[in-house]
Structures are given as C-alpha cells and as structure tokens.
C-alpha positions in Angstrom: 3.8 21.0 -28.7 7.5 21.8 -28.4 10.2 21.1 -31.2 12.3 19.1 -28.7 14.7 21.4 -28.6 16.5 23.3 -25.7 15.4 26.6 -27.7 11.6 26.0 -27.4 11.4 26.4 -23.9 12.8 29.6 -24.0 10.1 32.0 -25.0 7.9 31.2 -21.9 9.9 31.0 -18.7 7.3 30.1 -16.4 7.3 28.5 -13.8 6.4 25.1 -15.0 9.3 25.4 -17.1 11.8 26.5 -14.5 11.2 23.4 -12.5 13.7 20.7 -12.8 12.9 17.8 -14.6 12.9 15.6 -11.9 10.3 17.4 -10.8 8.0 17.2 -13.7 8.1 13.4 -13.8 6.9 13.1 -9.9 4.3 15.4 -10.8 3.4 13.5 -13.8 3.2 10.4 -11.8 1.6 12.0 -9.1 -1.3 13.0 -11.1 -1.2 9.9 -12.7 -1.8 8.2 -9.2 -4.5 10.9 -7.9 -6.2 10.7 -11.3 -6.9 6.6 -11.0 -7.4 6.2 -7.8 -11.2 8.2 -7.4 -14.0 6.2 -9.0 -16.8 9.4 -8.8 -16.4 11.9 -11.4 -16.7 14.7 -9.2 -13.4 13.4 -7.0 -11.9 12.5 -10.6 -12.8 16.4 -11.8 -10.8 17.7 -9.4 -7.8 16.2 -10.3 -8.5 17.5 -13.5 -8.8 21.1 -12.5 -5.3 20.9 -10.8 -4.2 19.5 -13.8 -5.1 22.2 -15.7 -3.6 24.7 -13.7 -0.8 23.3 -14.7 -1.8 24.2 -18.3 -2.8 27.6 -17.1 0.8 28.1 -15.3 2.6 26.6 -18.3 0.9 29.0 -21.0 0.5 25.9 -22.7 -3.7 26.4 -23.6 -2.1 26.3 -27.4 -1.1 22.8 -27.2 -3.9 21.6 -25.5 -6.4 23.0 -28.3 -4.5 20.8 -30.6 -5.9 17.9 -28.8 -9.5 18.7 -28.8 -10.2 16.4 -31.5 -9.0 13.4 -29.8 -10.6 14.9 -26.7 -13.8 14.8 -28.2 -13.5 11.5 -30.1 -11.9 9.9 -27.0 -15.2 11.4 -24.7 -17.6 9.9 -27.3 -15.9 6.1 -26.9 -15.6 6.2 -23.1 -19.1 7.2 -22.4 -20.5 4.5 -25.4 -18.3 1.6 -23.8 -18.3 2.1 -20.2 -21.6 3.2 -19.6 -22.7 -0.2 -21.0 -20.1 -2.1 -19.8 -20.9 -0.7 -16.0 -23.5 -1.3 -14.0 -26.0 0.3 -11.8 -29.0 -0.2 -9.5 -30.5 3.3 -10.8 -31.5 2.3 -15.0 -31.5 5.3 -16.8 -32.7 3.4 -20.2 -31.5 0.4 -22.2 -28.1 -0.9 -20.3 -27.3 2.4 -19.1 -27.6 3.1 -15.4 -27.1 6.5 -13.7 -24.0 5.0 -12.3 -22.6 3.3 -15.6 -22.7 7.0 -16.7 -20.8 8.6 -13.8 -18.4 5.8 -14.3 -18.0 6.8 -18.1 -17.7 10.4 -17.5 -15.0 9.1 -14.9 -13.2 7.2 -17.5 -12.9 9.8 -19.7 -11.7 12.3 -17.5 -9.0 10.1 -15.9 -7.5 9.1 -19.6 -8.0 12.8 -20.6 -6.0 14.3 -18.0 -3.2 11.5 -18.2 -2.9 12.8 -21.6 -3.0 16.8 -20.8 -0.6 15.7 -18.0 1.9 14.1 -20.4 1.4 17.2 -22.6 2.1 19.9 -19.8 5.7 17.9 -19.7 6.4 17.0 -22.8 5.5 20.8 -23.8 8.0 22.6 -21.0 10.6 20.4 -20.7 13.5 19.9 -23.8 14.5 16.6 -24.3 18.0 17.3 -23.4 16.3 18.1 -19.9 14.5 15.5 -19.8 17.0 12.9 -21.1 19.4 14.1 -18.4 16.6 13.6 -15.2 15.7 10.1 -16.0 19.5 8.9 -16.2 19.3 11.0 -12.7 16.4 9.2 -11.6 18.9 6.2 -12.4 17.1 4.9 -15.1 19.1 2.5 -17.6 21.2 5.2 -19.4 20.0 3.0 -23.1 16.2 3.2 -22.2 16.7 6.6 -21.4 18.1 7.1 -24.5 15.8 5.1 -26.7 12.6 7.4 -24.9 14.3 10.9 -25.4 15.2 9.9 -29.1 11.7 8.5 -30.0 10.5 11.8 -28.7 12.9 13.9 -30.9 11.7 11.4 -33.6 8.4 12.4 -33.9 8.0 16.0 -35.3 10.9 14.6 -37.5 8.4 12.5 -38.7 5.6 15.3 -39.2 8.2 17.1 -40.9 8.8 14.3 -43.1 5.5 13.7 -44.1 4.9 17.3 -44.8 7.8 17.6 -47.3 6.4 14.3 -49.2 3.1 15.8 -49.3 4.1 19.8 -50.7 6.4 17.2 -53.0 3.9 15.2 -54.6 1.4 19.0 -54.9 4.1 20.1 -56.6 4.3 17.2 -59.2 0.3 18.3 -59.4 -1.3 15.9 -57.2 -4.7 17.3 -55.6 -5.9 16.0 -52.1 -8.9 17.6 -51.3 -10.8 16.8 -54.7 -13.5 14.0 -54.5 -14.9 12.5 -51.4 -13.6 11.4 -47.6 -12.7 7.5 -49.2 -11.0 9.4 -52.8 -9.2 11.4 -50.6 -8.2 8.8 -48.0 -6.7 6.6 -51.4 -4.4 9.2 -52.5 -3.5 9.4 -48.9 -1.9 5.7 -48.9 0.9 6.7 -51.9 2.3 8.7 -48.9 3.1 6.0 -46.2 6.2 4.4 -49.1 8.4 7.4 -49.1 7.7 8.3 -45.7 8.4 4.7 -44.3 12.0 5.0 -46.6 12.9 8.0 -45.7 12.3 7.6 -41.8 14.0 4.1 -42.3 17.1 6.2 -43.8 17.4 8.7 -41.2 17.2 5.8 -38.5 20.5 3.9 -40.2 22.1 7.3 -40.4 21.2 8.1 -37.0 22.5 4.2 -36.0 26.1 4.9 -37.6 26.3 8.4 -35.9 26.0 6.7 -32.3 28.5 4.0 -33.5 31.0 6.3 -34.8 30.8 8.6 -31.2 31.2 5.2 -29.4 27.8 5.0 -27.8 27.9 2.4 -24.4 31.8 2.6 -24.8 32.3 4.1 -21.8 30.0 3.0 -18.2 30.6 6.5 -17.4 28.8 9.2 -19.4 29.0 12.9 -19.2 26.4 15.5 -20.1 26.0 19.1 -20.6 23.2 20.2 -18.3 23.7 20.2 -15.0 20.6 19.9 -12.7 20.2 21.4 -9.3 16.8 21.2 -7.1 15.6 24.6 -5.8 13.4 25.9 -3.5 10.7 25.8 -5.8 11.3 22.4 -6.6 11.2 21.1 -2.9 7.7 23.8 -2.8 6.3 22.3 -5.8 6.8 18.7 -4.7 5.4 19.5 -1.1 2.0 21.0 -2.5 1.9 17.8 -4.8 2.9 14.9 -2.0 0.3 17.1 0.4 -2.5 17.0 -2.3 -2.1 13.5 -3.4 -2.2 12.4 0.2 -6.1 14.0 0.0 -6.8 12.0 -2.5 -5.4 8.9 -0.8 -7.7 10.1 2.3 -10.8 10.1 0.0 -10.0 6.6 -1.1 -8.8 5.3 2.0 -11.9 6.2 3.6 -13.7 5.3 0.3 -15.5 8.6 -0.1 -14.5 8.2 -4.0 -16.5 5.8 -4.5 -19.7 5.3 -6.4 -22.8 3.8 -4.6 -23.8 0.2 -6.2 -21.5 0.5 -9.0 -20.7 -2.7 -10.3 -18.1 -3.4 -13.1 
C-alpha cells in the first residue's frame, strides 16, 4: 500500500490514479452497493471480477498479495460460520446445506471485495487527494480531517514498531528462537514503547494544529485544486450503468438463492 504521500502516486499514472477523487469514493460505494445487494455467489463473483479490474488497471496486484493472508483466513471463517448459520432444503451433511454453502462462498466474496475495493483507493489516491474530495463532497471539514490523519497515522505506526523492534535486536534480543507461544511473549515487551511513542507523536501532532490555528477560520484553503474530466464523467457513467444491472438482477430477484433461509 501507498506511504500516504502525494509522491507515491507518481510512479504509476494510470488511469485509476488519474481519476479525481471524487470519483474513487462513488466507485467505492458503488461497489460497495453492487457487492451487497446479490445473495448467489455467481451474481456476487461478478462484482468481484469488475473489482478486480480495477486492481488490474491500477497495477496494484502488489498490494493485494499482501492481503492474501487475511484473504485466506477471512475465507476459512465465512464458509465455517455461514454455512452453519444458513439454511437449506438441499443437506449436504451435518448442518450444512448446498445453499448454506453458496451463501458462505457469497459472504466471503462480498467482505473480500469491500476490502480489495478499499485497497484499490486507498492505494491510488494520496491523502492530500483524498482529504481535499471529501471536504468537496461537503463532508464536516474535522471528520475529514480526523479520517485522512488516521490514514497517514498508520504506516507511522508500522514504522514505529519496526524501529523498536531493530532496537531491542540490537540490545541482542532474539525473536525467532523457541516456539509460536515463546515467540508471541517476547512479542508483548513491544506494545510499551510503541504505545509511548505513538502517544508522543499524537501530543506533538495536537500542539502543531493548535499552533497553525486549526478551526480558527470557517473558511479553509487548500493546495490541490480538483477538476472533473471527461474520464471522470466516463468512469462514473460505466459505474452508474453497471450498478443499475445489478439493481435489475435484484429487482427482479434473479440474485437470489432458491430456499435459502437465514
């Protein structure tokens, strides 16, 4: 993912990353919306796929490999939970039905491609950007604020963690020797620096804002100037005409799956 910063974006211009930000976040809701709606995993893996090309136009396939962990551990939980918790007339064995199943492998794509949808933004857009289309989008200029900030905060905290852990190798502490619960032990020395020294960069970061008058003035002024495109207006045509399919399918409740009860 991106360093939150306006130089990240650079080295791949695509065309993900030359829409305005504005942009992103309807398409990030719009996926959101075409994502939930479908109940059948084939409807819901379709939404996927046009997620992913968003990936694929992006260049973004690095970031998303750094979620296949949590992709696989978040696959194994939704098709344990839901396909018990589900229903069906057709029983597979045990509790499990062949449409508990579907509905599992429906769960899991929907929360997996809200998350590789938040990651496609998140990894073309600087926060800057992105700070500057929510205040257009007229959200609260503090909340705006507050959600741009905590995403700068968090390879700040990465980095943090990092420099306490090369700190405490250097001092000749050894993490990998002994097994997963040894390991995990030596792990907990590290949340007391971290916690202080993230707890010291947030009063430092406090007084800057005071000392720059932050909320002084109702009227703020930024650097980036944003202008919709023709792309843009493309871009959120294609989107508006795809979700309405999906609204089709669930209007005429073609997304549906047969007996499923929940």
């Amino acid at each position: 993912m991106q360093e939150n910063n306006p130089a990240s974006a650079l080295p791949a211009p695509t065309l993900i990353h030359r829409l305005d930000p504005r942009v992103k976040v309807a398409l990030l809701l719009m996926s959101f919306w075409a994502v939930l709606l479908p109940q059948r995993p084939e409807i819901v893996a379709l939404a996927t796929l046009l997620v992913l090309l968003q990936v694929g136009l992006a260049h973004a396939w690095g970031e998303l490999r750094r979620l296949r962990w949590l992709l696989f551990i978040l696959a194994i939980f939704s098709l344990a939970v839901w396909s018990m918790v589900a229903q069906g007339p057709t029983l597979l064995f045990w509790r499990v039905s062949r449409e508990s199943l579907a509905f599992g492998c429906a769960t899991f794509l929907k929360l997996g491609t809200m998350m590789v949808a938040g990651l496609v933004l998140l990894a073309t857009t600087p926060v800057e950007e992105l700070f500057r289309g929510l205040a257009k989008l007229k959200f609260p200029y503090p909340a705006a604020f507050a959600f741009a900030l905590a995403l700068r905060w968090v390879p700040e905290v990465f980095a943090t963690a990092q420099r306490v852990k090369e700190a405490q190798e250097a001092r000749g502490l050894v993490w990998e020797a002994g097994g997963p619960l040894t390991r995990l032990k030596r792990h907990l020395p590290l949340l007391v620096p971290i916690f202080l020294l993230t707890l010291r960069r947030s009063q430092t970061m406090a007084w800057a804002l005071e000392s720059r008058g932050f909320r002084v003035s109702a009227r703020r002024t930024f650097l980036p100037e944003l202008r919709l495109t023709g792309r843009d207006g493309l871009a959120l045509a294609v989107a508006a005409l795809l979700l309405a399919g999906f609204i089709t399918l669930h209007v005429l409740h073609w997304d549906r799956i047969p007996g499923l009860r929940v």
